[in-house]
C-alpha positions in Angstrom: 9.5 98.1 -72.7 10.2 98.4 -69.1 13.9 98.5 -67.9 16.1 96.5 -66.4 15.9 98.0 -63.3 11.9 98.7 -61.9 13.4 102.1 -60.1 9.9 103.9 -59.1 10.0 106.7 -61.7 10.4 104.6 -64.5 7.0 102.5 -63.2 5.2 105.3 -62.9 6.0 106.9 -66.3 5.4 102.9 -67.8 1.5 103.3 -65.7 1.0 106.8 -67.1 1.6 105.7 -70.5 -0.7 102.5 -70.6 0.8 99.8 -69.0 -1.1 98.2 -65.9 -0.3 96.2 -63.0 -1.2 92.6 -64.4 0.7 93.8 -66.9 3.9 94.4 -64.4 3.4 91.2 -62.5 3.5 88.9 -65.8 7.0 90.8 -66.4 7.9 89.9 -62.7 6.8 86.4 -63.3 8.9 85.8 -66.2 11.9 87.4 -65.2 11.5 85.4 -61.8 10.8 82.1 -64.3 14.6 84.0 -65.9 16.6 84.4 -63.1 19.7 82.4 -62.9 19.9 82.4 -58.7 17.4 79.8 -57.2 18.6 81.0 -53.7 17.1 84.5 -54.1 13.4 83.4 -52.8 12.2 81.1 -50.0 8.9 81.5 -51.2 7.9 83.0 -54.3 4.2 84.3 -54.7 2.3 82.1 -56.4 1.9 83.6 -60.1 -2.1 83.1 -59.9 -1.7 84.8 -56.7 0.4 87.7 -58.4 -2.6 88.9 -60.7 -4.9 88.5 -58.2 -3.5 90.9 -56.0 -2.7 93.1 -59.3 -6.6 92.8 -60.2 -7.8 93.7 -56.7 -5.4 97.0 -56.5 -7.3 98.0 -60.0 -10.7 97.8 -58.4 -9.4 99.7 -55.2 -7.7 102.2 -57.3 -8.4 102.3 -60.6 -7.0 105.5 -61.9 -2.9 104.8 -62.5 -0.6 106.2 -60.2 -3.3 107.5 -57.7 -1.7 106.0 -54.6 2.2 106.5 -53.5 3.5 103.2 -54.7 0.5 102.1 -56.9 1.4 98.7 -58.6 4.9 98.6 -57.1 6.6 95.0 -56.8 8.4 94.3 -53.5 9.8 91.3 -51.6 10.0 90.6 -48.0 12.8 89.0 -46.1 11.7 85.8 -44.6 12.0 87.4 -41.0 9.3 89.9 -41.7 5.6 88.4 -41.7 3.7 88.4 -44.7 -0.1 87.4 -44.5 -0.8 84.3 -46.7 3.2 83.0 -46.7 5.1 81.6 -44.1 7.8 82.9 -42.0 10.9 80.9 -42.0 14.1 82.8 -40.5 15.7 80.4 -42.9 15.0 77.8 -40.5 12.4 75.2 -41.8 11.9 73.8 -38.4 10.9 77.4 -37.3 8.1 78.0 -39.8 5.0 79.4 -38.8 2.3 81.1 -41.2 1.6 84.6 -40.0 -1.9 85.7 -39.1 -1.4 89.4 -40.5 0.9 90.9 -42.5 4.0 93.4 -40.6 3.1 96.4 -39.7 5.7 97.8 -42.3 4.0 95.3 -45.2 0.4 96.4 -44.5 1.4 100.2 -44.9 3.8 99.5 -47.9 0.2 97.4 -49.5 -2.1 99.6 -48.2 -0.1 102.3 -50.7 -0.4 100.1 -53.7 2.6 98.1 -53.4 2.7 94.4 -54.2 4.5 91.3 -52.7 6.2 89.4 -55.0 7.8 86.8 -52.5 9.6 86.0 -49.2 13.4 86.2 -49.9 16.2 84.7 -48.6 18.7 85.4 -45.3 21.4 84.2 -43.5 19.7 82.1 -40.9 17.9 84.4 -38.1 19.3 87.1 -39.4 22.6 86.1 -37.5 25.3 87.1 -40.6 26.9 89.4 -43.0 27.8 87.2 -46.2 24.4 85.3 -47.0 26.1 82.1 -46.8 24.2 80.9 -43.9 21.2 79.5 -45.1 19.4 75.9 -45.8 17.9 77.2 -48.8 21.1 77.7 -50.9 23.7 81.2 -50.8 22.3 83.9 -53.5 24.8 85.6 -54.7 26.2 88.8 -55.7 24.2 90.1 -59.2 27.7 91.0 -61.0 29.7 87.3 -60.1 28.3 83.8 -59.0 31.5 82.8 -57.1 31.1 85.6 -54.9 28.5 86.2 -51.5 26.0 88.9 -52.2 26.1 89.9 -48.6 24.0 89.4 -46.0 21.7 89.1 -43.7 19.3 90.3 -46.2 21.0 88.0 -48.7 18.0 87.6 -51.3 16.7 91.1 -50.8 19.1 93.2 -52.2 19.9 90.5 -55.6 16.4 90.6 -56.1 16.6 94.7 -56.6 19.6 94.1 -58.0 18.7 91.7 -61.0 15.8 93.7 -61.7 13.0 91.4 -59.8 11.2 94.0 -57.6 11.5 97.7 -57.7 12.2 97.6 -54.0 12.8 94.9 -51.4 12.4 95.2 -47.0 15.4 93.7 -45.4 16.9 93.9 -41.4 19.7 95.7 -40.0 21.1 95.0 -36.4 24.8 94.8 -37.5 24.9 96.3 -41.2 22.5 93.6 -42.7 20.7 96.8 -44.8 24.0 98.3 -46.3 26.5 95.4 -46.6 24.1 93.8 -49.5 23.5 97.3 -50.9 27.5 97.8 -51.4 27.7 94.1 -53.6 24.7 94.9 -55.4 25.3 98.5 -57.0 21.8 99.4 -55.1 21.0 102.2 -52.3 20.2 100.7 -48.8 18.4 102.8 -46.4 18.8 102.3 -42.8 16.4 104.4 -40.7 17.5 105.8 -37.1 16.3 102.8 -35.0 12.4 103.3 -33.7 11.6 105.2 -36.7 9.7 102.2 -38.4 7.8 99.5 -36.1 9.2 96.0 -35.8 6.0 95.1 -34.8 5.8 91.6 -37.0 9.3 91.2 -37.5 11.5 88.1 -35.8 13.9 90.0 -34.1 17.6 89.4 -33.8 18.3 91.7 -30.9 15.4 93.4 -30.7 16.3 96.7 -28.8 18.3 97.7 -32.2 16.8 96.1 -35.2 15.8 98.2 -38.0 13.6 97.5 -41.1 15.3 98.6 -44.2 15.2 99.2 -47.7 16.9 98.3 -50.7 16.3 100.5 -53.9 17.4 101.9 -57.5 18.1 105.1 -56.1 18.5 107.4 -52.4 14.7 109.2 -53.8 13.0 105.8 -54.3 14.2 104.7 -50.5 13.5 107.7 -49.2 10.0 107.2 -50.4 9.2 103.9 -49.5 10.7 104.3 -46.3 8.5 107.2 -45.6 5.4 105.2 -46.3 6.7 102.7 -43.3 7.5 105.4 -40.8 5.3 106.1 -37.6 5.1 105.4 -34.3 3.3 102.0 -32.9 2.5 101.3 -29.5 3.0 97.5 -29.8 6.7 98.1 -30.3 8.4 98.7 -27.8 11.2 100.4 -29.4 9.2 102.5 -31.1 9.7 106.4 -31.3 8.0 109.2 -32.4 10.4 111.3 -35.1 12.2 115.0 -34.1 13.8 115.3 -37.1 17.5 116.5 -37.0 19.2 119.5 -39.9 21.9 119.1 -41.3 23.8 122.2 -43.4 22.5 122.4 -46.5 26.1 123.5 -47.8 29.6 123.3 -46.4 28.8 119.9 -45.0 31.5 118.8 -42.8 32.1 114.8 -43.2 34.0 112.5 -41.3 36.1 110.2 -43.1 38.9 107.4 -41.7 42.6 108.4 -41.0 45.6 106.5 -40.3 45.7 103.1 -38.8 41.9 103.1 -38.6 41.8 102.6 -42.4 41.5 99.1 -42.8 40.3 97.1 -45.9 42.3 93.6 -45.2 44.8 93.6 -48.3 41.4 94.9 -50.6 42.8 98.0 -52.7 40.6 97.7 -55.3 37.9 99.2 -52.1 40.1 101.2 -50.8 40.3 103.2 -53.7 36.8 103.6 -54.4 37.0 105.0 -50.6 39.1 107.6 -51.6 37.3 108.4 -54.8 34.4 108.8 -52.7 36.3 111.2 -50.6 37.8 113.3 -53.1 33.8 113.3 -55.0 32.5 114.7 -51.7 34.7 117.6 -51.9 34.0 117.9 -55.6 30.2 118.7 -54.1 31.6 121.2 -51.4 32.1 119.4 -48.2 34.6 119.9 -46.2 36.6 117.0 -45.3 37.6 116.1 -41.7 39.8 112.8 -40.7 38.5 111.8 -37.3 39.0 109.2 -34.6 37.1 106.2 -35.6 38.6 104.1 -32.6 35.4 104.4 -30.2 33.2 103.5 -32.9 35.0 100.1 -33.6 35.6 99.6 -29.9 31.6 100.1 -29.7 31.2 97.8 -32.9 33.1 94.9 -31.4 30.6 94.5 -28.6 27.6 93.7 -30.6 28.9 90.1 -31.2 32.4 90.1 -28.8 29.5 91.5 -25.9 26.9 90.9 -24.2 24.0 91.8 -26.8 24.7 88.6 -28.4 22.5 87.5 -25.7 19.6 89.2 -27.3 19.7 86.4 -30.2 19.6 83.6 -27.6 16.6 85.4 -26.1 14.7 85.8 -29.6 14.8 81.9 -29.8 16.0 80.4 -26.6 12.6 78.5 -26.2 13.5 76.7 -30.2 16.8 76.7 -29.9 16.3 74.2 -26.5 14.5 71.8 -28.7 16.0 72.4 -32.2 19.7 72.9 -31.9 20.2 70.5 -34.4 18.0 72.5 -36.8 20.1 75.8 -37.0 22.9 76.7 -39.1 26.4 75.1 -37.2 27.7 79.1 -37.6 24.8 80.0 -36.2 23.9 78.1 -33.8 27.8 78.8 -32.3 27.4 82.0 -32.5 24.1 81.7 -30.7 25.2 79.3 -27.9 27.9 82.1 -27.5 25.6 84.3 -25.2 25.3 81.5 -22.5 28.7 83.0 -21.5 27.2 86.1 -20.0 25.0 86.3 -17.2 23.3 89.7 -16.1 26.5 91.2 -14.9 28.1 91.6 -18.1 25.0 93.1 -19.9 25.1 95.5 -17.2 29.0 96.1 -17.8 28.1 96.2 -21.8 25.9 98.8 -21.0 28.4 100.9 -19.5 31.5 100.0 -22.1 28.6 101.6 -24.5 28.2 104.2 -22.5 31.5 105.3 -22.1 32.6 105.3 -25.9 29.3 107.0 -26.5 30.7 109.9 -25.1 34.3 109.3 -26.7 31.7 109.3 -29.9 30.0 112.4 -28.9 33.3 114.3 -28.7 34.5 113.7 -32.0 31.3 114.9 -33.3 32.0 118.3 -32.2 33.9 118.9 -35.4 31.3 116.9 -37.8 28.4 116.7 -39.6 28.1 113.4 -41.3 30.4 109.9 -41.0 31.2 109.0 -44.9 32.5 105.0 -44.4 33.5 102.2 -46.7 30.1 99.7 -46.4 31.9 97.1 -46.6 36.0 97.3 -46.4 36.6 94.3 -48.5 34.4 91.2 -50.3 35.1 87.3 -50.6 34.3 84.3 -52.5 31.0 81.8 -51.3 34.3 79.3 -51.2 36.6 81.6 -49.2 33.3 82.6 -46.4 32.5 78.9 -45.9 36.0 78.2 -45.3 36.4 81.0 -42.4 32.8 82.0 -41.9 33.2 83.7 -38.6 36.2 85.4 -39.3 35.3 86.6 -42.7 32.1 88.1 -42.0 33.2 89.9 -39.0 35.5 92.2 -41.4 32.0 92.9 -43.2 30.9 94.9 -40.2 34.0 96.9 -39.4 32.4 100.2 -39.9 28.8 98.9 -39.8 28.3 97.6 -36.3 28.4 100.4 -34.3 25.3 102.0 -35.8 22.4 101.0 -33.8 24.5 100.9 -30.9 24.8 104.3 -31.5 21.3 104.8 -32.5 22.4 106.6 -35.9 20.4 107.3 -39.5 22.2 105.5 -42.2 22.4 105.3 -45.7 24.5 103.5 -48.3 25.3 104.6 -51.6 26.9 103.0 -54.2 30.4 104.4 -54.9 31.3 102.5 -57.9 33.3 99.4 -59.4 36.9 98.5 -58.9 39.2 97.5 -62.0 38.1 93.9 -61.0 34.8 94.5 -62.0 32.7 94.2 -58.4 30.6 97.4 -56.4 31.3 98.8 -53.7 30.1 101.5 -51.7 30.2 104.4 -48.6 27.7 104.4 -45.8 26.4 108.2 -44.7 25.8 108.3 -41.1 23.9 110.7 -39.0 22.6 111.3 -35.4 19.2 110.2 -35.0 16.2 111.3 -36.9 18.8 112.9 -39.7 17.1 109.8 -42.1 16.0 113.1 -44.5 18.4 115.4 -43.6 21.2 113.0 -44.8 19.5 111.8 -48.0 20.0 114.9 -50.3 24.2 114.7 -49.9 23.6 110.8 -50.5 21.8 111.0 -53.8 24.1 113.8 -54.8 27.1 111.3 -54.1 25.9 108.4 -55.9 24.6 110.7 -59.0 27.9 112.0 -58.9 29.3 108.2 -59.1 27.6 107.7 -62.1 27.6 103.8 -61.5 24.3 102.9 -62.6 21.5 100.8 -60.5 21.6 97.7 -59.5 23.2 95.0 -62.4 23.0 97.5 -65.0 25.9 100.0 -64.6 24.8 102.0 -67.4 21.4 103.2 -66.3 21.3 106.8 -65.7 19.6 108.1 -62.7 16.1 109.8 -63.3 15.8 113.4 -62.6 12.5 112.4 -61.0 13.8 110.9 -57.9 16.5 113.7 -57.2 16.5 114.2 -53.5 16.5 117.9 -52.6 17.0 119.4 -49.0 13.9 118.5 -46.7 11.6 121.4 -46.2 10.6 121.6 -42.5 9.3 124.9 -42.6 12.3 126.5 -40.3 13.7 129.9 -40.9 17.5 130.4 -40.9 19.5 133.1 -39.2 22.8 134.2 -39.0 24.5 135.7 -35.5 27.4 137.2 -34.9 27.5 138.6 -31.7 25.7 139.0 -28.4 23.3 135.7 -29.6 26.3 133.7 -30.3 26.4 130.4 -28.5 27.5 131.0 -24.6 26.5 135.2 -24.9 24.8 136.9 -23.3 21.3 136.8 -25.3 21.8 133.5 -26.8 18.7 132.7 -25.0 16.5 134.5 -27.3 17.6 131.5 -30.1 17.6 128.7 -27.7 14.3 129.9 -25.4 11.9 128.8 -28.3 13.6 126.0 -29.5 16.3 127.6 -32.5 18.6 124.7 -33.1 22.2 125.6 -34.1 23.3 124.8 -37.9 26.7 125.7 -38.3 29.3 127.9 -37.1 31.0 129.0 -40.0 32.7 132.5 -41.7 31.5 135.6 -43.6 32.9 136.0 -46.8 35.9 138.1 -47.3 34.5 141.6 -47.8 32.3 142.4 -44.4 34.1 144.4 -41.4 33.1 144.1 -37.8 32.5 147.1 -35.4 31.8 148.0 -31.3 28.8 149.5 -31.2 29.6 152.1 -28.4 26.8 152.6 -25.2 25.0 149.1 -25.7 23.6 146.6 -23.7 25.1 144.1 -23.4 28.0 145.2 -25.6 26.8 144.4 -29.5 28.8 144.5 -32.4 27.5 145.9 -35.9 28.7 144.4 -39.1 28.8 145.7 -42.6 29.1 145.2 -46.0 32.3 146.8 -47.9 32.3 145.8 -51.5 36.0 145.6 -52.5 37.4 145.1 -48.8 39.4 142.1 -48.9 39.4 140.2 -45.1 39.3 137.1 -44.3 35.7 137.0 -42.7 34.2 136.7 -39.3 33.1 134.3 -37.3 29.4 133.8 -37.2 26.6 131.0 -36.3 24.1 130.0 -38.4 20.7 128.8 -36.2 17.4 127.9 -37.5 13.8 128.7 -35.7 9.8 128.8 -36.2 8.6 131.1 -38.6 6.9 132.6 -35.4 10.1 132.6 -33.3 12.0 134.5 -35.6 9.1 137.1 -36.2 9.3 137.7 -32.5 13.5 138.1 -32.8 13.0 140.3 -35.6 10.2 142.4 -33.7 12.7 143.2 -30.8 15.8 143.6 -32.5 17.0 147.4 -31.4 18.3 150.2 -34.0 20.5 150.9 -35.5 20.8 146.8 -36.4 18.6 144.7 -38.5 18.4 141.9 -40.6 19.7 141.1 -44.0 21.2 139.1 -46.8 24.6 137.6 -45.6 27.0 135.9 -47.4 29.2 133.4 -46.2 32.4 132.0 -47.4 31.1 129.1 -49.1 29.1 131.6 -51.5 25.4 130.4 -49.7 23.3 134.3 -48.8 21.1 134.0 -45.5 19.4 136.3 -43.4 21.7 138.0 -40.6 22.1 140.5 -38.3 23.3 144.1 -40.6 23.8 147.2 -39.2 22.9 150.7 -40.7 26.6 152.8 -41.5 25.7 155.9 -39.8 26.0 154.3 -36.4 29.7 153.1 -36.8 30.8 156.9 -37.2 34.0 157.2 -34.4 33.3 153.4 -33.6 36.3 150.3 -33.1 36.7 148.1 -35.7 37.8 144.8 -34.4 37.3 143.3 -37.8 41.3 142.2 -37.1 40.3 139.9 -34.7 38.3 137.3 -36.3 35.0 137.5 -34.7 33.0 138.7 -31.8 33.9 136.4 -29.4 37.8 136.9 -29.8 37.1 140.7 -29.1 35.1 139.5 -26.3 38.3 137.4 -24.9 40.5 140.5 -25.4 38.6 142.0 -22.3 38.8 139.6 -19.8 
């Protein structure tokens, strides 16, 4: 008996235990047959077709479970070719039929995965409610009367309702995270470049994304990873150099004063502070920041210039088909012949300047933790003020790809009116795996279930733990602190900095006397009760720090440190004998306050 939700570990135990693909794909067909939303599909896969592709991964791979995601169901948003079904946009006039599949689709089959259908989307992908569509508004998997979000409308209800185990949407302005948040499901957005496009009708091409929608953070993760590499036939595309994040302490930023906005919707903005108080409940540290050059960078991707791009990815159609596109869309669309190439230049350097604004508030961060979506609305209530409406869906979603950010949305639970909502993680770019682990732990800590079924308990088998990239971590708290002297030995072979944090209570600092450059020596008192001192927490090669711990002079060396969050890591000790007649400074905080003292 398979569940009601297809999250990958449950598959895989079903395959281990007997049951096989066809076997799968007869369930999909019936509860496709089931469903109670005609507007989830544009094209379904034709049943016959269904087993065949079920029978031909059994020759390839006989053996169950012997490839990543062997007899996994997935859907496709209609913008994203699949070999075999047509590619709409949700725009019948538009549709072609695709020579090859996507370059994400042929990895995600070439794994073992299978295509159930092309799913529905607000109209070229131009939306946030998935009201915008010829082929009928799905709708949110817990009510009928309200939007399921959008673009990637059908995607995320067909997760949701227990259709496919995963589905592929798009993301330009939150279209991977707004339908996670109505659905109760996980939606991954990868730092822009990560995954090719290549395939894919864009929206504005220089920051679309190919997402996922999943069961759980470990299942995205997953498929995502499958999808990941570089192409040379994107343009956009980038090879990964994957960003650490702390493993503990994390420090998040979360909205403060008049940027907290959820448009008369305290039902969400509740869940936003449960979400908040169940990230310090797992040990971050909580930090209210200036969200005002995000918006400000947010309101340009529609109110700017890069709503130029859209005109662009179909200004040859649009000049012969205006009458076929969504009115919405099509306004929205025709909106771009107000700038000329003077304004994208002047977009560009709006974007530039609140990047910086950006970059300065994330001096004292980690992570972003956001509401997805601040509020939600009727089908009725969006197509009576569809612009309007949908542009509060992307208050704290829009920036992202501007920004070039990693992104993933959790869900963070139901209000007392009975609908999902959720918090968006955000991180700089290539943090996709560094963020994931916090992510998981945030919607395991929910405890809101998987997609429609809020009972479902998460399985231990996709737990996300941290990333293993084969770094070592040290602790400094002198002469290699950031701006010393010999800093140069971290940053010389790459070291990236972690964290700059505090010892726990019960170490004491020292001036080592006749050294060079001055070094302090820190020890260990058991019983000593300070308030710690200041240290920096870097991470290097397993070669780099060989080297550093090969030149590292007596009477120092390095050992178990513990900071004041309780984590141990390796750290600069020094041997007692050597602090005989020596200044303590342990008063002063930290190296670089004695440092200031002689100035």
């Amino acid at each position: 008996m398979l569940p009601v939700i297809l999250d990958l570990a449950s598959l895989k135990a079903a395959y281990a235990g007997g049951l096989t693909p066809l076997d799968l794909v007869d369930e999909v067909i019936t509860r496709r047959k089931a469903s109670d939303d005609p507007a989830i599909f544009i094209t379904q896969t034709p049943d016959d077709d269904l087993r065949a592709a079920a029978a031909a991964l059994m020759q390839r791979a006989p053996e169950p479970n012997s490839l990543p995601l062997w007899g996994v169901p997935f859907a496709v948003k209609d913008n994203i070719d699949v070999a075999g079904l047509p590619t709409t946009a949700a725009c019948p006039a538009f549709a072609y039929q695709p020579e090859k599949d996507a370059t994400v689709v042929a990895r995600l089959k070439a794994a073992g995965a299978i295509v159930i259908g092309k799913t529905n989307l607000d109209q070229f992908a131009t939306g946030l409610n998935g009201t915008r569509s010829p082929y009928g508004a799905p709708r949110s998997v817990f009510n009928r009367d309200h939007v399921s979000g959008g673009s990637s409308s059908g995607s995320a209800v067909a997760v949701g309702a227990g259709l496919a185990s995963f589905a592929l949407g798009t993301d330009t302005a939150g279209s991977g995270r707004v339908p996670a948040a109505f659905n109760n499901l996980v939606g991954i957005k990868p730092t822009p470049g990560l995954v090719p496009n290549v395939g894919v009708v864009p929206a504005c091409r220089s920051v679309d994304v190919v997402t996922v929608f999943a069961a759980t953070v470990g299942d995205g993760v997953t498929i995502r990873k499958v999808m990941d590499g570089y192409d040379a036939a994107d343009p956009y595309s980038r090879k990964a150099e994957p960003v650490r994040l702390p493993g503990t302490g994390l420090r998040i930023g979360v909205l403060d004063g008049a940027e907290r906005k959820f448009f008369g919707n305290s039902e969400v903005e509740a869940l936003y502070d449960a979400a908040i108080e169940r990230a310090k409940s797992l040990g971050a540290t909580i930090v209210p920041f200036d969200y005002a050059p995000f918006r400000q960078a947010a309101e340009l991707l529609y109110n700017g210039p890069w709503v130029a791009e859209r005109l662009a990815a179909v200004k040859d159609f649009i000049a012969t088909n205006a009458e076929d596109f969504d009115p919405t869309v099509r306004t929205i669309i025709e909106g771009a012949k107000a700038y000329d190439a003077v304004a994208a230049f002047e977009g560009q350097y709006r974007l530039g300047h609140l990047r910086q604004k950006a970059l300065a508030e994330w001096q004292n961060l980690d992570v972003l933790m956001l509401p997805t979506s601040p509020t939600t609305y009727t089908v009725e209530a969006m197509l009576a003020d569809p612009i309007v409406k949908n542009s509060h869906f992307g208050r704290y979603t829009n920036f992202a790809n501007l920004f070039g950010y990693a992104a993933i949305a959790v869900p963070g639970g139901f209000g007392s009116d009975g609908f999902p909502n959720g918090v968006t993680f955000f991180g700089p770019s290539f943090s996709d795996d560094a963020l994931a682990p916090f992510a998981d732990a945030m919607h395991r800590a929910c405890a809101s279930g998987m997609g429609k079924d809020r009972a479902a308990a998460l399985p231990e088998a996709s737990k996300v733990t941290e990333p293993d990239d084969g770094l070592v971590t040290i602790m400094v708290v002198g002469a290699h602190l950031t701006g010393m002297p010999l800093n140069h030995e971290l940053t010389g072979p790459g070291g990236k900095l972690v964290k700059t944090c505090r010892t726990a209570g019960d170490y004491r600092l020292y001036v080592l006397p006749n050294t060079t450059p001055p070094k302090p020596g820190l020890i260990r008192e058991p019983g000593f009760n300070g308030q710690g001192l200041e240290v920096e927490v870097w991470t290097v090669t397993p070669a780099a720090f060989g080297r550093f711990v090969q030149n590292i002079p007596a009477p120092l060396g390095i050992g178990k440190v513990t900071l004041d969050d309780g984590a141990e890591v390796s750290g600069f000790l020094c041997e007692p004998y050597a602090l005989q007649g020596a200044q303590e400074i342990t008063e002063l905080g930290g190296w670089r306050a004695y440092i200031a003292t002689r100035k």
